[in-house]
N, C-alpha and C positions, 0 to 999 in steps of 0.2 A: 262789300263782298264778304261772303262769309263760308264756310266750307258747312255740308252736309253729307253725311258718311251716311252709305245704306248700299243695299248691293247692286249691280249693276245689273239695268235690264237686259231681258233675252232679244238679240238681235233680230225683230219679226221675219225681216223683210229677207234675211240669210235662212233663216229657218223656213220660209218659204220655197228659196229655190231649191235648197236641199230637199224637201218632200218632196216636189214638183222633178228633180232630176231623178227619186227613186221610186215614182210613179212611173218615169218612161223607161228608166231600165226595166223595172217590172213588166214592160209589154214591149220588149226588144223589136222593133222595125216598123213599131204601129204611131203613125201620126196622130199628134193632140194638140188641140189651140189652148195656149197655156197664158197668154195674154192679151189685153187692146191695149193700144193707145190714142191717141188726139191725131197722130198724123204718122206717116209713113216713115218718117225722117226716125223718130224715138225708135220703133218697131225698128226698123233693118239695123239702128244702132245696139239693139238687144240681141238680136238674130246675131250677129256678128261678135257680141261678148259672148256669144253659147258659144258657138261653132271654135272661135280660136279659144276657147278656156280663157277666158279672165273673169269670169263667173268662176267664185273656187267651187262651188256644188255641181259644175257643167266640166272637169277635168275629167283627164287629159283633154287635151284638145284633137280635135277631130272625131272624140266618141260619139258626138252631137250632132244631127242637125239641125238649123234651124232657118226656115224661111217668113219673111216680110211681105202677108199681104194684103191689099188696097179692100176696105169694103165699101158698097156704095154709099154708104151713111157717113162717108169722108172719113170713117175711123180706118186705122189699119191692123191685123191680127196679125197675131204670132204664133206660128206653129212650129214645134219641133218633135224630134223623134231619138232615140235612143240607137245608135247603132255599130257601138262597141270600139275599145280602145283602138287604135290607129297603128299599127307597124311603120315600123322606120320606111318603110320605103312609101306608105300613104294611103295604104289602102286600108279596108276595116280590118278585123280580126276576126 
């Protein structure tokens, strides 16, 4: 084991969702397929890190939505939309 000092790379895959979360704010209520996956299962598991924010480029939670769905070719897309922070009581803003 030995150590190598050098600077740390840029996170792609964060810097991704963060451009992708300020493309849909940029178009406030308009739907975009923003990914595939291999099966429906990964999709609605992503759909569901948008919508509750644990995605941190997808916060607050509830500003997002996002749906999980089937294409014939067995892949599944993912579509979300931009549609503003959330009030306490749950509705958009």
């Amino acid at each position: 084991m030995h150590a190598h000092f050098d600077t740390l790379p840029a996170p792609r895959r964060s810097e991704e969702a963060f451009n992708t979360a300020d493309a849909l704010r940029a178009r406030r209520g308009d739907w975009a397929h923003i990914d595939t996956h291999d099966n429906v299962n990964r999709a609605s598991n992503q759909s569901h890190r948008i919508r509750r924010g644990k995605l941190v480029a997808f916060r607050p939670a509830g500003a997002f939505e996002a749906k999980a769905i089937s294409a014939k070719d067995g892949t599944a897309e993912v579509w979300a939309r931009y549609i503003g922070p959330s009030t306490k009581s749950g509705t958009p803003a």
